[in-house]
C-alpha positions as CSV (number, residue, x, y, z in Angstrom):
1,X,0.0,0.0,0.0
2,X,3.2,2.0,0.1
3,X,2.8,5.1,-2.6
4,X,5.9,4.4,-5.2
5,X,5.7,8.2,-5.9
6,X,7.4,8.4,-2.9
7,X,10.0,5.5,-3.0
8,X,13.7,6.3,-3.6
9,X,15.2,2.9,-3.7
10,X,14.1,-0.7,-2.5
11,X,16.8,-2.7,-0.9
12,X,16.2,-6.6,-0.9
13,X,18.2,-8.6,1.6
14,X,17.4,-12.5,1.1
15,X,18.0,-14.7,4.2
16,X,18.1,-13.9,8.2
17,X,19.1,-10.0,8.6
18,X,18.1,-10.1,12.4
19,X,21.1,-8.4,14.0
20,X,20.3,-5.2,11.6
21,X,17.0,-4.8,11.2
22,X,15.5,-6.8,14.2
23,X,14.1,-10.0,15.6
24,X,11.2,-10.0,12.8
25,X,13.9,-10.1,10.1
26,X,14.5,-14.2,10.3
27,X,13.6,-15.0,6.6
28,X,14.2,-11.8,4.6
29,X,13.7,-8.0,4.4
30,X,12.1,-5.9,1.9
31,X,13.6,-2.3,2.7
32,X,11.8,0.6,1.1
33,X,13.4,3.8,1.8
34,X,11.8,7.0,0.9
35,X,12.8,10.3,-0.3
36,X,14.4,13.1,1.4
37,X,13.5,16.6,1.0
38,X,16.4,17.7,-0.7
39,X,15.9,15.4,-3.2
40,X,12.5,16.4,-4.1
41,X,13.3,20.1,-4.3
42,X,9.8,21.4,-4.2
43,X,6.3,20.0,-5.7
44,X,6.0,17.1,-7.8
45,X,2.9,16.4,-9.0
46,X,1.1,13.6,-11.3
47,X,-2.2,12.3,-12.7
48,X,-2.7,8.9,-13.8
49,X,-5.6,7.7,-16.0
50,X,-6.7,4.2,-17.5
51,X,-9.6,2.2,-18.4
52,X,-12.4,1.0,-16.0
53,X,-12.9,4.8,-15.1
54,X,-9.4,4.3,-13.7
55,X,-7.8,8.6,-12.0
56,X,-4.8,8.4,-10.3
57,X,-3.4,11.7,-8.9
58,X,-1.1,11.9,-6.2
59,X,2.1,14.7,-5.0
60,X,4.9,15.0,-3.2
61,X,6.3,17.9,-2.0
62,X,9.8,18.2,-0.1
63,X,11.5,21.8,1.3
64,X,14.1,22.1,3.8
65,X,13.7,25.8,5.6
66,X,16.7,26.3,7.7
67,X,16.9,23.0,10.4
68,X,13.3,22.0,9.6
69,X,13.3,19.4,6.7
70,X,9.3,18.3,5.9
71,X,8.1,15.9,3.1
72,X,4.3,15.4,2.5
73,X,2.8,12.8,0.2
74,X,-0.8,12.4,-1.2
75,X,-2.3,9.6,-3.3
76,X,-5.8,9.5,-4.5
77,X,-7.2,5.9,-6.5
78,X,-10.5,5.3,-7.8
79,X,-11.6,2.8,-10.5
80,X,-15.0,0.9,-11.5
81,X,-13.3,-2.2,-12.0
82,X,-12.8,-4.8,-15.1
83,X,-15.5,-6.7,-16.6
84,X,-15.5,-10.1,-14.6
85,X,-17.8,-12.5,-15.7
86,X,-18.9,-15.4,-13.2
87,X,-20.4,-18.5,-15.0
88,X,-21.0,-20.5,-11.8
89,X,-20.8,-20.1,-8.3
90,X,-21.1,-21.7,-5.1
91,X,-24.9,-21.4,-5.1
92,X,-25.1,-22.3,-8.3
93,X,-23.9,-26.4,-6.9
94,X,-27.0,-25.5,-4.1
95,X,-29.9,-24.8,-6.9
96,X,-28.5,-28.0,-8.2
97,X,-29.5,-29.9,-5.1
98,X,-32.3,-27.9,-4.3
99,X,-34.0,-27.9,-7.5
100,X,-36.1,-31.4,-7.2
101,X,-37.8,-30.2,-4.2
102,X,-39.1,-27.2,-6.4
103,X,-36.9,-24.5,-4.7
104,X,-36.2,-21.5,-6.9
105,X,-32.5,-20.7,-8.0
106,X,-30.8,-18.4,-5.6
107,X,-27.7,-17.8,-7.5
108,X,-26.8,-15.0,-9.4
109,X,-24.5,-16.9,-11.8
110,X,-23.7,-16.0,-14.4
111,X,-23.4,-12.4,-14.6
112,X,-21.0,-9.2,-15.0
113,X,-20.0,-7.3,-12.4
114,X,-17.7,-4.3,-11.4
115,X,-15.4,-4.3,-8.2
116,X,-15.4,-1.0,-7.5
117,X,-11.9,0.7,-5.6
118,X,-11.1,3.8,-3.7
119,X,-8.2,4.3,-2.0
120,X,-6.6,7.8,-0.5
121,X,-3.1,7.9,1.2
122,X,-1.8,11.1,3.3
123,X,1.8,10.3,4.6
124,X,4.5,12.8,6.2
125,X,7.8,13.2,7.7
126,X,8.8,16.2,9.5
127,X,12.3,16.6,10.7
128,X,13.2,19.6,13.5
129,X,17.4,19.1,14.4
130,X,17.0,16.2,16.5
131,X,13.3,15.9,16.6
132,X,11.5,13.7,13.8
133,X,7.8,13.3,13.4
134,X,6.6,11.1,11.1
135,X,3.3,8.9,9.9
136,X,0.4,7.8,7.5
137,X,-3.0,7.6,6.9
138,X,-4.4,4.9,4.5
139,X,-8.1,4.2,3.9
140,X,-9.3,1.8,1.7
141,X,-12.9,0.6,0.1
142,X,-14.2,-2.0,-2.3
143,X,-17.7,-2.6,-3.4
144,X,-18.5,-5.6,-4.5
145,X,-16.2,-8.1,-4.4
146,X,-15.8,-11.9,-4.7
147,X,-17.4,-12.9,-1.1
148,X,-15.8,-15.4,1.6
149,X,-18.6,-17.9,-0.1
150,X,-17.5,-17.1,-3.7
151,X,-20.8,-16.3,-5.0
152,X,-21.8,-14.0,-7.1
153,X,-23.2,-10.6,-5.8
154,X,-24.0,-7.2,-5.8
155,X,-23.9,-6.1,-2.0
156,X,-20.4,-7.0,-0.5
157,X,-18.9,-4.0,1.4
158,X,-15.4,-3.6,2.6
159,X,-13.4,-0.6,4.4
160,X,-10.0,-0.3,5.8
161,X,-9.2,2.6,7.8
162,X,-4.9,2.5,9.0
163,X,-3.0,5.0,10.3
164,X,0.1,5.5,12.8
165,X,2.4,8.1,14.2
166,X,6.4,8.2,15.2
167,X,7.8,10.4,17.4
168,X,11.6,10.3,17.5
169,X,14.2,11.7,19.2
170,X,18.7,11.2,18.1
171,X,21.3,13.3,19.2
172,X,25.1,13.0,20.5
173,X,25.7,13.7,23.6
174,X,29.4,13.9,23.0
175,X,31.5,12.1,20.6
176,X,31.2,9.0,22.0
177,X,27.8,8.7,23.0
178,X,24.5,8.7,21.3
179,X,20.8,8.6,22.7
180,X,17.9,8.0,20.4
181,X,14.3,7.0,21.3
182,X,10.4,7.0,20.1
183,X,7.2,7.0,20.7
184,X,4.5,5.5,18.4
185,X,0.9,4.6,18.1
186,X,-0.7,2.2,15.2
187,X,-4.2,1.7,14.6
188,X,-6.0,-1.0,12.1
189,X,-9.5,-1.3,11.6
190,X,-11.1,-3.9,8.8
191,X,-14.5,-4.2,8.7
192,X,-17.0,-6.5,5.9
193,X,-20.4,-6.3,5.1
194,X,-21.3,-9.3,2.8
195,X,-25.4,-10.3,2.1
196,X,-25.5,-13.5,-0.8
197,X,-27.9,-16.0,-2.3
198,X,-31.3,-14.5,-0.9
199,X,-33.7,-18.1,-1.1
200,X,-30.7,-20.0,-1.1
201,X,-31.8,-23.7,0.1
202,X,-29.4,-25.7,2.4
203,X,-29.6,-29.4,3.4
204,X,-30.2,-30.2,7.3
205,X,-29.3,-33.6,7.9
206,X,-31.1,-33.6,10.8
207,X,-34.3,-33.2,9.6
208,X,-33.2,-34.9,6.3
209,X,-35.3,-31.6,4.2
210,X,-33.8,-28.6,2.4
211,X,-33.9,-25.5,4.6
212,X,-34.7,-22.3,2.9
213,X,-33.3,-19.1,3.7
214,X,-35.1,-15.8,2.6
215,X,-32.6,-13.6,3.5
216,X,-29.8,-15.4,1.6
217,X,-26.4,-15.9,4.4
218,X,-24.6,-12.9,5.8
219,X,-21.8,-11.8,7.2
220,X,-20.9,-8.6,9.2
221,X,-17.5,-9.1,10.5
222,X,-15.4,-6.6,12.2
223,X,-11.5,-6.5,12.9
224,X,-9.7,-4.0,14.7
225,X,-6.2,-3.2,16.4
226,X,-4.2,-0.9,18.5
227,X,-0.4,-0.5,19.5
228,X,1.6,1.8,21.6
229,X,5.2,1.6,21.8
230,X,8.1,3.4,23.9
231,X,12.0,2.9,23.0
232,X,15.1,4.4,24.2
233,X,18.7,3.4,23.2
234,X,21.9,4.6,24.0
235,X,25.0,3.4,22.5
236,X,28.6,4.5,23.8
237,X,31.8,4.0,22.1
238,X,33.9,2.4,24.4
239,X,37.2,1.6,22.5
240,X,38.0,2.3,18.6
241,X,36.2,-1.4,17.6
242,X,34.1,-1.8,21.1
243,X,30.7,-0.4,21.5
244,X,28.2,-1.0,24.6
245,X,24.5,-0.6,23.8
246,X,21.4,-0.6,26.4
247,X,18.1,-0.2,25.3
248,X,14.6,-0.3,26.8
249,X,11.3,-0.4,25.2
250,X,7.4,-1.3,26.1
């Protein structure tokens, strides 16, 4: 979901990078480092369009003003969607079944239909001597889609709302000693509005009939996340090839 309007150079290291990047970094890491200020040199902007009703704009803009360095990035992504035609779905193998007992077809198979896609993205970095602030805003929307049943449909909803903040602090303290640390908070929310098949007919083996279900099967599901983190380092240079670091975080 990164903007590559923004994206300077991507770095791929294959196999365990653990004691540089951290205790995630056991397989592989992907490292995507953005642009500087100085290297954007003012406002860069750009409009993308295609097919499927398909606009793309998005800027960057970069400035350093004495010691106060701040990039800001915008993205903006809408598009109907390609024609995607579904002969049969997973209702379609129900009507099958359901259709001696004289139960109408519930499926909506085959027919055309449009995913629809939205997605706007705010990110910034502001740098102040020592003091950095940094985050990102990302929401997302689709409308229909392909459900968790894979049928057909017309009435699937899904948003996705994530955004986070970085406050950090670096400076040397004298030649041979450097404290950095940061605060951050990340949030996630994903939530999912699906409605399918009204009429659909379902076996129950208990009763050994078809049961019907006028509403069709639905599904509101709801997902979401918080994290707040705290992390202070210090590292001293103790010889010319010795270095002690102690670190903290919660």
């Amino acid at each position: 979901d990164m903007s590559l309007f923004n994206v300077r150079r991507i770095e791929v290291i294959r196999g365990p990078a653990s004691a540089i990047y951290g205790a995630n970094a056991f397989v592989s890491v992907v490292n995507i480092i953005t642009k500087r200020a100085q290297e954007i040199g003012g406002l860069q902007a750009s409009l993308g369009i295609g097919s499927a009703h398909a606009y793309h704009p998005a800027f960057l803009f970069g400035k350093i003003l004495n010691e106060l360095e701040v990039v800001l990035s915008a993205e903006y992504m809408t598009t109907s969607g390609d024609d995607l035609f579904i002969a049969r779905d997973l209702a379609s193998i129900f009507d099958v079944l359901s259709a001696a007992a004289g139960i109408a077809p519930s499926s909506r198979a085959p027919m055309t239909y449009h995913e629809h896609r939205e997605k706007a993205d705010v990110s910034w970095k502001i740098r102040w001597a020592d003091v950095t602030f940094q985050g990102k805003i990302l929401q997302k929307e689709r409308s229909p889609f392909l459900t968790n049943w894979y049928m057909a449909n017309d009435s699937s909803r899904e948003e996705e709302t994530h955004w986070y903040a970085d406050l950090g602090y670096q400076r040397y303290l004298t030649e041979r000693v450097e404290f950095g640390g940061r605060l951050y908070v990340d949030q996630f929310e994903l939530s999912q509005d699906q409605t399918v098949a009204p009429g659909i007919a379902l076996y129950n083996h208990n009763q050994g009939t078809f049961t019907r279900y006028p509403d069709g099967l639905t599904l509101n599901a709801s997902e979401k996340s918080q994290r707040f983190g705290a992390e202070g380092r210090l590292y001293i240079r103790l010889f010319n090839e010795n270095d002690l670091t102690v670190g903290a975080a919660y």
